[in-house]
C-alpha positions in Angstrom: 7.8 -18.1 3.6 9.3 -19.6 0.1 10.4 -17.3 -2.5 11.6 -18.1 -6.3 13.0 -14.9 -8.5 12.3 -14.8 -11.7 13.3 -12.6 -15.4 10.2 -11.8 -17.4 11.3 -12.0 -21.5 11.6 -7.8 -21.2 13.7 -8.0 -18.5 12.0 -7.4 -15.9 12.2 -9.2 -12.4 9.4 -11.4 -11.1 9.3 -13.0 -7.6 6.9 -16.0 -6.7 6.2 -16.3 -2.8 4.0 -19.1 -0.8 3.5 -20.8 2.4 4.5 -24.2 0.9 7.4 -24.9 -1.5 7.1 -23.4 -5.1 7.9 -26.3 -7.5 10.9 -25.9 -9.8 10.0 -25.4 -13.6 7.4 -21.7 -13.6 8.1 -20.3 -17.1 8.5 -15.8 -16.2 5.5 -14.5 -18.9 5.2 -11.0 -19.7 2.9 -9.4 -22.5 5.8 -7.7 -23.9 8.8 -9.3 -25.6 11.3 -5.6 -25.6 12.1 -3.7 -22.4 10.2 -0.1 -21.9 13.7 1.6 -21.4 11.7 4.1 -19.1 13.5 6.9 -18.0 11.0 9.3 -15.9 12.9 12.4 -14.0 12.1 14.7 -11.0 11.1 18.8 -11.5 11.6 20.4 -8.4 8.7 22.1 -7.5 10.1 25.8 -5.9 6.6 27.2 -4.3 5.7 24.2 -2.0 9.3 22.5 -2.0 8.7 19.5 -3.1 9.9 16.8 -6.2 7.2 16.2 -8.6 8.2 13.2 -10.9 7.1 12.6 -14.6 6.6 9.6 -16.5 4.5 10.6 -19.6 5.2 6.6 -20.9 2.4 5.9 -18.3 -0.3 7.0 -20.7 0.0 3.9 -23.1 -0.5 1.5 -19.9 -3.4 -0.9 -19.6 -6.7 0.6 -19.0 -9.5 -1.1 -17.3 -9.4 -4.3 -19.9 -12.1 -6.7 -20.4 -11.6 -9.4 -18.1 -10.5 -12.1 -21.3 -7.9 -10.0 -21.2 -6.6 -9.5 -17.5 -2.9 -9.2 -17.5 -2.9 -9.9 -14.0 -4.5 -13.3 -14.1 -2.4 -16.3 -14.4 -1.6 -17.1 -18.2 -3.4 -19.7 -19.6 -2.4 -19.6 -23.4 0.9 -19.8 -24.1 0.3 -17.7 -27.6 -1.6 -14.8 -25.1 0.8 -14.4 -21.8 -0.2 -12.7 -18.8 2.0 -10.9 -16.3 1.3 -14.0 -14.3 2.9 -17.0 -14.6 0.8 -20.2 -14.3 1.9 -22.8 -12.0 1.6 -23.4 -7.5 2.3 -19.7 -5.7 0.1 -17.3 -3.5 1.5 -14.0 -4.8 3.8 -12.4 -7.2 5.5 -9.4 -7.2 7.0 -8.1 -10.1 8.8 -4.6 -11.5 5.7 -2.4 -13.2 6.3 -1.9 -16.5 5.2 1.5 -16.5 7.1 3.0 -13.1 7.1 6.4 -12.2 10.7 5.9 -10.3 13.4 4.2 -12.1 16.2 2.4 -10.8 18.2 3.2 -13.9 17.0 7.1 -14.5 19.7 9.4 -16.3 20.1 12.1 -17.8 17.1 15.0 -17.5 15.5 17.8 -19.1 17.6 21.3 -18.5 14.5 23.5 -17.8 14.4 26.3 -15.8 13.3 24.4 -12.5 15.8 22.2 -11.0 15.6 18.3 -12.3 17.2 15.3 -11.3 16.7 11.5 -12.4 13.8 10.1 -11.0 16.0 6.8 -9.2 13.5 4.6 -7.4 11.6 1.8 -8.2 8.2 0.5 -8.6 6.4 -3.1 -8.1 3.3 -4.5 -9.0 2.2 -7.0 -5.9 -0.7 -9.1 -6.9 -2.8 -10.4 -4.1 -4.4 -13.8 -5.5 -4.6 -15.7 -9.0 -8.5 -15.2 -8.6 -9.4 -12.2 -10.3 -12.6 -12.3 -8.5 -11.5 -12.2 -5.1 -10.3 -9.4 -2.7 -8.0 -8.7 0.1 -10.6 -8.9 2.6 -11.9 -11.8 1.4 -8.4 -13.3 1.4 -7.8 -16.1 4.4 -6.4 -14.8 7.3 -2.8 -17.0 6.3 -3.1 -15.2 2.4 -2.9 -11.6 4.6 0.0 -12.7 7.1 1.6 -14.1 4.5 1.3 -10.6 2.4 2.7 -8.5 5.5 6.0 -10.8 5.6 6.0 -10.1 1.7 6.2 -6.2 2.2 8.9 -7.0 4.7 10.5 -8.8 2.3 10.7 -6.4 -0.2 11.7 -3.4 2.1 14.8 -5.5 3.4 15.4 -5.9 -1.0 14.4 -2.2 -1.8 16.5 -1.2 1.3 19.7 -2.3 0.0 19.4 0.0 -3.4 22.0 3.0 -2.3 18.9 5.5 -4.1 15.9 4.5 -1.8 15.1 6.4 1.4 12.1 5.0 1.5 10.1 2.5 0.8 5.8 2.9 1.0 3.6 -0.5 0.0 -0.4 0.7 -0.9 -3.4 -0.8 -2.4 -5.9 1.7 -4.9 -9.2 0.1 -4.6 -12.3 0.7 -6.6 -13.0 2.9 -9.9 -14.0 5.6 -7.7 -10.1 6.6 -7.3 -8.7 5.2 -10.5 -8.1 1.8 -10.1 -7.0 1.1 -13.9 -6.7 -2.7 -13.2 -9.5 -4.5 -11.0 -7.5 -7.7 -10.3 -6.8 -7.8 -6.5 -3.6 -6.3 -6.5 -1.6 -3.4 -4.8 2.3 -1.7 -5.6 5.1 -0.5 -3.8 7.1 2.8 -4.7 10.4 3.1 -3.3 11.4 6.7 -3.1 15.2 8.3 -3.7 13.8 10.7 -0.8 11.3 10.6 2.1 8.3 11.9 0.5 6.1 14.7 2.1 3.8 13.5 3.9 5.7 10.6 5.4 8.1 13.2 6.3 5.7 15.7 7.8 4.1 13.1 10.1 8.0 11.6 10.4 8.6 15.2 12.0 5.7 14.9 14.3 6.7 11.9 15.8 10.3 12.9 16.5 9.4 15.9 17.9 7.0 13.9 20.4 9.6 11.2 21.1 12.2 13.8 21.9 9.6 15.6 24.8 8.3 12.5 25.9 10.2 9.4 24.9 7.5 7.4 23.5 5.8 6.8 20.5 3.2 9.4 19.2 0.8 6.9 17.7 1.4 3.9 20.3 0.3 6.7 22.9 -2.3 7.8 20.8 -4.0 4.2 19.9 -3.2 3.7 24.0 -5.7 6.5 24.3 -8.2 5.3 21.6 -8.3 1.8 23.4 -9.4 3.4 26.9 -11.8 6.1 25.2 -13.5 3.2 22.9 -15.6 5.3 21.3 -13.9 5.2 18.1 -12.0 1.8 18.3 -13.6 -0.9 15.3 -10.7 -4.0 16.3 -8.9 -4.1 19.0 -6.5 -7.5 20.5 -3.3 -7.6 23.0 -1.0 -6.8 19.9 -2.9 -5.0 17.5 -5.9 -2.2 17.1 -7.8 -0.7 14.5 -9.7 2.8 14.9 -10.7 5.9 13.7 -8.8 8.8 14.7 -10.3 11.3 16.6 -8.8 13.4 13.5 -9.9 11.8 10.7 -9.7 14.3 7.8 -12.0 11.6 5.5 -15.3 9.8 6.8 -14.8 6.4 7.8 -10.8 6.7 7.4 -9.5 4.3 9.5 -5.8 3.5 10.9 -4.3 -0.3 11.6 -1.4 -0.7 13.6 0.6 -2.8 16.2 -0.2 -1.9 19.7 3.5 -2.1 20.7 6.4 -0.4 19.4 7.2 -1.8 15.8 8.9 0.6 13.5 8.5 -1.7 10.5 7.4 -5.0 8.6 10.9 -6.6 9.3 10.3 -5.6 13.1 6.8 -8.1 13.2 6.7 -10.5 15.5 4.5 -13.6 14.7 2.2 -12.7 17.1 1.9 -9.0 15.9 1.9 -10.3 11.9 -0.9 -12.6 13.2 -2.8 -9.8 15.0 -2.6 -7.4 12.3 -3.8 -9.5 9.5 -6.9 -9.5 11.7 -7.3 -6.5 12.2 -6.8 -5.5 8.4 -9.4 -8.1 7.2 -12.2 -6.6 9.8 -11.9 -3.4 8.9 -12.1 -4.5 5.2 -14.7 -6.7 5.9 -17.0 -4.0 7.5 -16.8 -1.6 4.8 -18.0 -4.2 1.9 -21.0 -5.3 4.5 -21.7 -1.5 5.3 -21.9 -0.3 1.9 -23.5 -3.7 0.6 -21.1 -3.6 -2.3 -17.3 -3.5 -2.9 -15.6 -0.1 -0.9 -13.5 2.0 -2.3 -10.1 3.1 -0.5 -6.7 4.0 -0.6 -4.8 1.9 1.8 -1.0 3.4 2.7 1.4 1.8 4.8 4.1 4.3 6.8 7.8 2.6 8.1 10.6 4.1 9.1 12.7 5.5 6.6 15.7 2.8 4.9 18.0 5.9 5.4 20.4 3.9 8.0 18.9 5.7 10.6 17.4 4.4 13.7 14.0 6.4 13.8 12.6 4.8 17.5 10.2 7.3 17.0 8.5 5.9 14.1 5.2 3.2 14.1 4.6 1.1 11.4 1.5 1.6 10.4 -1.6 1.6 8.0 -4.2 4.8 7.0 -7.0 4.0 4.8 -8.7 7.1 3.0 -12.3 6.1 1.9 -13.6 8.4 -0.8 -17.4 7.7 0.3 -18.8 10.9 2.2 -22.4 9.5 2.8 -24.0 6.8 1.6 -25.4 8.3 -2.1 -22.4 10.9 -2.7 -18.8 10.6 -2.6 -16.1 13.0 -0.8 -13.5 14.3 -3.3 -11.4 17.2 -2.4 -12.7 20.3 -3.0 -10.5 24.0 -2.5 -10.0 23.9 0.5 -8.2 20.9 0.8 -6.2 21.4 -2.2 -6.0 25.4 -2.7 -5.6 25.1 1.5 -4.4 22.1 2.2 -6.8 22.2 5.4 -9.3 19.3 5.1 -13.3 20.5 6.0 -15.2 17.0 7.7 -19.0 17.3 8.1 -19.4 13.9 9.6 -17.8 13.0 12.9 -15.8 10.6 13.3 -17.4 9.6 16.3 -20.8 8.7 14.0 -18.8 6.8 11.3 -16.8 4.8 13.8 -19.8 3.8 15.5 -21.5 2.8 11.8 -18.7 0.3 11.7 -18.6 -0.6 15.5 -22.0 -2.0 14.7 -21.0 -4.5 12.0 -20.9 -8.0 12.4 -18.2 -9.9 10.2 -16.9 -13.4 10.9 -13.6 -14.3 9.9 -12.9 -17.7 8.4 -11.1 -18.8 11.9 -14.5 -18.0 13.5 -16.6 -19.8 11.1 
């Protein structure tokens, strides 16, 4: 992998990667010529225990642009720059100009709930200079090369004495908000472990410390010999739906052996699971017939300085679709309750999927 850093006119940092040398001479564009100065902070939340962070800058970000005016796609006129740089890379990843976590966060409200800075940072990881294309559409090199990028910038994030942890995701689709339909994803890198990575975090330690294996290596281990729900499965990698699944066709990716983060990938496992990602993405868009809507969240281990053996890398995508003319949003019981009602099985969506044919680009 070759990697060139950058500084966007604003300030902000820009890094180029590639399979192949990047050639000297890319000119850093940004749309903005003055740095945002953001400066979002933390209310603690006292009834569910929990930070809540606030960025109200966010509302002046771009909004679903025409595509003449993609600031995600390389820049083509100098007078009219991009985000995007033009010149020979595969994907950039640069500092989002309207983050939610801040590196350089002071001074908060006094309010009657505790506050704190919100120290963390976000990035912007764009997939492809082809506006038109997708991730699962990507070649099966584009994807391996995007799981050594994550890698990448977890070992960078790591070494920033706020971040506890660091979580790389994709928003795909209108349907949940995408504001920006360029293939693209972000990273946040947290000052604490958030909830939910904690919650499951807790799960798996507890399971390590009774049995002295992994939770989810056990449980895909089990999901392999039941078959019933499995979608993609090879000797170092597997893709199925949980047996759990609180969404219809939610689907997890993961290494079959222990890994407990990007920067613990072997080739063979980087290979496997760029596999595994593009089938699963690939029989979505053919089962729907159009482009699928998701949320796509990658779990690590903590950058705390801690060990964590306990803890699998890997992926959970949340499809919004409930059947094929309506879509699943939560409703009160998941959010008043917080305990998630399914009325498909996952058996039934897993076999929907089971029965798509996709060919990757190896197998064409």
């Amino acid at each position: 992998m070759h990697s060139q850093e950058l500084i966007k006119p604003d300030g902000r940092q820009l890094t180029l990667y590639s399979s192949r040398p990047i050639p000297d001479g890319i000119v850093a564009t940004s749309p903005f010529a003055e740095p945002q100065h953001a400066n979002p902070h933390l209310r603690w939340h006292p009834l569910r225990g929990e930070w809540v962070t606030y960025a109200a800058f966010r509302q002046n970000r771009t909004y679903q642009p025409p595509p003449q005016y993609n600031p995600l796609a390389p820049t083509r006129d100098p007078e009219h720059p991009t985000e995007m740089p033009a010149g020979d890379y595969e994907i950039a990843v640069f500092d989002n100009r309207f983050p939610s976590l801040a590196l350089d966060a002071h001074e908060p409200p006094t309010l009657t709930v505790p506050t704190a800075p919100a120290n963390g940072k976000c990035e912007v990881v764009v997939f492809t200079q082809d506006p038109q294309s997708a991730l699962g559409r990507l070649p099966l090199a584009r994807i391996e090369l995007l799981l050594e990028v994550w890698g990448d910038r977890t070992q960078r994030l790591k070494g920033q004495h706020h971040i506890q942890y660091v979580l790389p995701f994709e928003n795909r689709g209108a349907e949940v908000g995408v504001t920006l339909h360029h293939p693209h994803g972000q990273i946040y890198a947290y000052p604490f472990i958030p909830p939910v990575p904690a919650r499951q975090l807790a799960q798996e330690r507890e399971y390590y410390l009774q049995h002295g294996t992994s939770l989810l290596c056990d449980m895909a281990r089990d999901e392999a010999a039941d078959e019933k729900r499995v979608v993609y499965r090879d000797d170092e990698a597997i893709a199925f739906v949980p047996a759990c699944a609180r969404y219809p066709y939610e689907v997890w990716v993961m290494p079959t052996a222990p890994c407990k983060d990007f920067a613990a990938l072997s080739p063979a496992q980087r290979t496997s699971l760029a596999r595994a990602l593009k089938t699963v993405l690939l029989k979505f868009d053919t089962l729907w017939e159009r482009p699928f809507p998701y949320l796509m969240t990658w779990y690590q281990a903590p950058t705390d300085g801690a060990d964590h053996p306990e803890t699998q890398l890997h992926c959970q995508f949340y499809p919004p679709y409930r059947t094929r003319d309506r879509l699943k949003y939560l409703a009160g019981t998941e959010i008043g309750a917080g305990m998630f009602a399914m009325d498909v099985l996952p058996e039934t969506t897993a076999y929907e999927l089971q029965q798509v044919e996709v060919r990757l680009e190896a197998e064409a």
